[in-house]
C-alpha positions in Angstrom: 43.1 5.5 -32.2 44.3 3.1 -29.4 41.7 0.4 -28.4 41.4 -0.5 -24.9 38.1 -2.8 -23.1 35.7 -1.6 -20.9 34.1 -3.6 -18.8 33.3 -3.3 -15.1 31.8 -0.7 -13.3 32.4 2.4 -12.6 33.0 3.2 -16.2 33.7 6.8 -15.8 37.0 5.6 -13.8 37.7 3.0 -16.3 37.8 5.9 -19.2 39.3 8.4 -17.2 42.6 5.4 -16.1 42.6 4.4 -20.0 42.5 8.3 -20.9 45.2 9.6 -18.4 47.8 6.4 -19.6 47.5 7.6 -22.8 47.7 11.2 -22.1 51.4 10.1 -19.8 52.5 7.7 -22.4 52.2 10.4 -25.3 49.7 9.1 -27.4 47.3 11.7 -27.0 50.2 14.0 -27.1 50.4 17.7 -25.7 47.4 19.9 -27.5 45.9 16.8 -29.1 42.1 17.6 -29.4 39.9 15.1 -27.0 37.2 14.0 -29.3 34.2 12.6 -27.2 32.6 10.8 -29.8 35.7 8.5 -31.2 36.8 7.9 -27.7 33.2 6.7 -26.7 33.2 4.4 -30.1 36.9 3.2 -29.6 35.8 2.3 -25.6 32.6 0.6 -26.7 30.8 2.9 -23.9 28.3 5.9 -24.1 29.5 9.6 -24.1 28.6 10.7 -20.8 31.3 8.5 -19.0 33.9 10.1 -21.3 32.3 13.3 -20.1 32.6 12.5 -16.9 36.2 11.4 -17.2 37.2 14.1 -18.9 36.3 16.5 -15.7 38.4 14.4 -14.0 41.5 14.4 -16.0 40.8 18.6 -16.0 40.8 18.7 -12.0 44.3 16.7 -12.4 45.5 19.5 -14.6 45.8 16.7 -17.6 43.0 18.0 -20.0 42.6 21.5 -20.8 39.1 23.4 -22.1 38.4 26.1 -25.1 35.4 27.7 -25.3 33.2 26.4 -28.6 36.6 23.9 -29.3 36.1 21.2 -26.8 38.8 19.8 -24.6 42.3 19.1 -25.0 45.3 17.4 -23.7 46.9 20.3 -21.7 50.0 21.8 -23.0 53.3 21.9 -20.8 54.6 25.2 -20.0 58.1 25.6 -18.0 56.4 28.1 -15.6 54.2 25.4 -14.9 57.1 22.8 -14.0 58.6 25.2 -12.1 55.6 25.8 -9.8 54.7 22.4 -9.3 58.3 21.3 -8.1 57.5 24.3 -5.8 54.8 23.0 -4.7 55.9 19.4 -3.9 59.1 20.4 -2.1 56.6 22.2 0.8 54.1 19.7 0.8 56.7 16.9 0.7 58.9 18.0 3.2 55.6 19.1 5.6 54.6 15.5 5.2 57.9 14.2 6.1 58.7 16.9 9.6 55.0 15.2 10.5 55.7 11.9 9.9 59.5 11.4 10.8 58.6 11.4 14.8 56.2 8.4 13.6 57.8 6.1 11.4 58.6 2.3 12.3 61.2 0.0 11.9 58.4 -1.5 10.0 57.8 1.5 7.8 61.6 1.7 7.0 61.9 -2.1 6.2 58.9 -1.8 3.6 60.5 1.8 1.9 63.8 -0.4 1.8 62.4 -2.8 0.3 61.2 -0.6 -2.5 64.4 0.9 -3.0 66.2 -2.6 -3.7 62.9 -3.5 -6.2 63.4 0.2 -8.1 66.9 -0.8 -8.5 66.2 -3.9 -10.0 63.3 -3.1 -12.6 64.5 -2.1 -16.5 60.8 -0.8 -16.8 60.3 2.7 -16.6 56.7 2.3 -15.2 57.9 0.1 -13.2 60.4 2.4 -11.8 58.5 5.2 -11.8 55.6 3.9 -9.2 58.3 2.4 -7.0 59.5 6.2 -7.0 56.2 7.3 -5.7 55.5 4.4 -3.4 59.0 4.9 -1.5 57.9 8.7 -1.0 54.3 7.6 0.2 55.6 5.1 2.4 57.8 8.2 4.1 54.6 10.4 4.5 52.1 8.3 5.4 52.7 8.1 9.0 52.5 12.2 9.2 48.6 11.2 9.2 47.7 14.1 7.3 45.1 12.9 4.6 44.4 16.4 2.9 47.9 17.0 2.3 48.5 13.6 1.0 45.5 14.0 -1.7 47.2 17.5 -3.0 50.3 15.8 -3.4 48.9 13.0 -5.4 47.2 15.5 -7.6 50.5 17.5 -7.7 52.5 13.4 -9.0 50.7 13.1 -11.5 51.6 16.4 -13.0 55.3 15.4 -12.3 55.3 12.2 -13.3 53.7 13.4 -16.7 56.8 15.6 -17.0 59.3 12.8 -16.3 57.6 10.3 -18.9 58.7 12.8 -21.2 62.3 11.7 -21.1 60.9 8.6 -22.6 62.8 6.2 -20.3 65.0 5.9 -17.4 68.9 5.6 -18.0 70.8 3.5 -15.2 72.3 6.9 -14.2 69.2 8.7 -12.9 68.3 5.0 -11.6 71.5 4.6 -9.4 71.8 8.1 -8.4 68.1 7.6 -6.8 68.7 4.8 -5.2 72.0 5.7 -3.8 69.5 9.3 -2.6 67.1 7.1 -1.3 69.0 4.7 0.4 70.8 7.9 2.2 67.5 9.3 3.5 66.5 5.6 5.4 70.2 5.5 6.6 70.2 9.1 8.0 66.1 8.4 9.6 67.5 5.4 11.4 70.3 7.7 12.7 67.7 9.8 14.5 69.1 13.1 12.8 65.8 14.5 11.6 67.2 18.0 10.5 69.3 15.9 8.0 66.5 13.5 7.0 64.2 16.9 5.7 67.3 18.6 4.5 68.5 15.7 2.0 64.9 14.9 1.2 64.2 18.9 0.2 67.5 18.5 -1.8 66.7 15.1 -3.8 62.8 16.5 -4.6 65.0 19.6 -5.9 67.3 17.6 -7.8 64.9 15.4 -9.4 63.3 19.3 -10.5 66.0 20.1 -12.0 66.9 17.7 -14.6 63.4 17.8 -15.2 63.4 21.3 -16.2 66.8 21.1 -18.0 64.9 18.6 -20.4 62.3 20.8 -21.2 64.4 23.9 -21.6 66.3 21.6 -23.7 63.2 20.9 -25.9 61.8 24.4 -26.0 65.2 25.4 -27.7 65.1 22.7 -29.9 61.5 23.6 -31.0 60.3 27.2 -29.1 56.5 26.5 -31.0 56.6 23.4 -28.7 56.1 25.3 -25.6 53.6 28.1 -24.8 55.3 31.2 -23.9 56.7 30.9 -20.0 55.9 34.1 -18.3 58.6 34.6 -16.4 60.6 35.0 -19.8 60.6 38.5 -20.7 
């Protein structure tokens, strides 16, 4: 098991942030079973933090229960990418028609400036939370707190899917860029009509290749995958 040291308070957050990084980065890989004990020893802290922790990687959808098994690292079903995508396109696209009547010069300048640092990075991390904070940076004016909570519940769930790909290729690097760069250019234009359409169309975009990759690896292995409902 992966070491990692624990040492300021709260401790519950601590396991829960060293928990969910391993969880994204595949080394507690899909159905891996959580067990309290060796976490607690590898962490140098008491169980109950893990227990703790481990409710809040469940609300996130990360960690999955069995009755008398104990939890485990939640299984990806296609069904379940599908939905979530869904999901973000409304809520990201609410946030945005809120927020576009509110966003600064100032607000641009900063997303801009993430779009010329996501460029730049060769780490997917990196790249990845650049990815987020440009969208953030969009939806924060819409002032909408609740909203902004269930979407970072729903990122985390995508982002998990997209770590799965391993790492970013320059061609899904540019092509976000060059996307991003047309959603400031078309905000400063004043067309908000455009501004929601092309943002509806890159959220579906990025949902796609998404879901092509794990199509792609539930035909290369169909017992990686629990069975997708909408398959008859």
């Amino acid at each position: 098991m992966q070491t990692a040291s624990i040492n300021l308070e709260p401790v519950a957050k601590q396991v829960s942030d060293v928990l969910r990084q391993w969880i994204m980065s595949g080394h507690l890989p899909a159905g891996e079973h959580i067990r309290q004990d060796a976490i607690a020893e590898d962490l140098g802290v008491s169980r109950a933090p893990v227990r703790e922790a481990l409710l809040t990687l469940e609300a996130e959808g990360l960690i999955t229960r069995q009755k008398y098994k104990g939890a485990f690292v939640a299984e990806i079903s296609l069904a379940e990418v599908r939905e979530t995508y869904k999901l973000r396109s409304l809520l990201e696209c609410f946030l945005f028609e809120n927020a576009l009547p509110r966003i600064t010069e100032k607000d641009l300048q900063r997303a801009e400036k993430i779009v010329h640092e996501s460029l730049a990075t060769t780490n997917s991390d990196d790249w990845m939370q650049l990815n987020i904070d440009f969208h953030m940076t969009l939806y924060e004016p819409s002032q909408l707190t609740l909203t902004m909570q269930t979407l970072n519940g729903l990122l985390l769930r995508t982002d998990r899917y997209f770590r799965l790909q391993q790492a970013i290729s320059p061609s899904v690097q540019h092509k976000s860029h060059d996307e991003h760069q047309e959603i400031l250019d078309i905000i400063r234009s004043g067309d908000h009509e455009a501004a929601v359409r092309l943002m509806r169309e890159h959220i579906e975009s990025n949902s796609d290749e998404v879901i092509q990759f794990v199509e792609d690896g539930a035909k290369a292995d169909p017992a990686s995958l629990p069975p997708d409902p909408d398959t008859p």
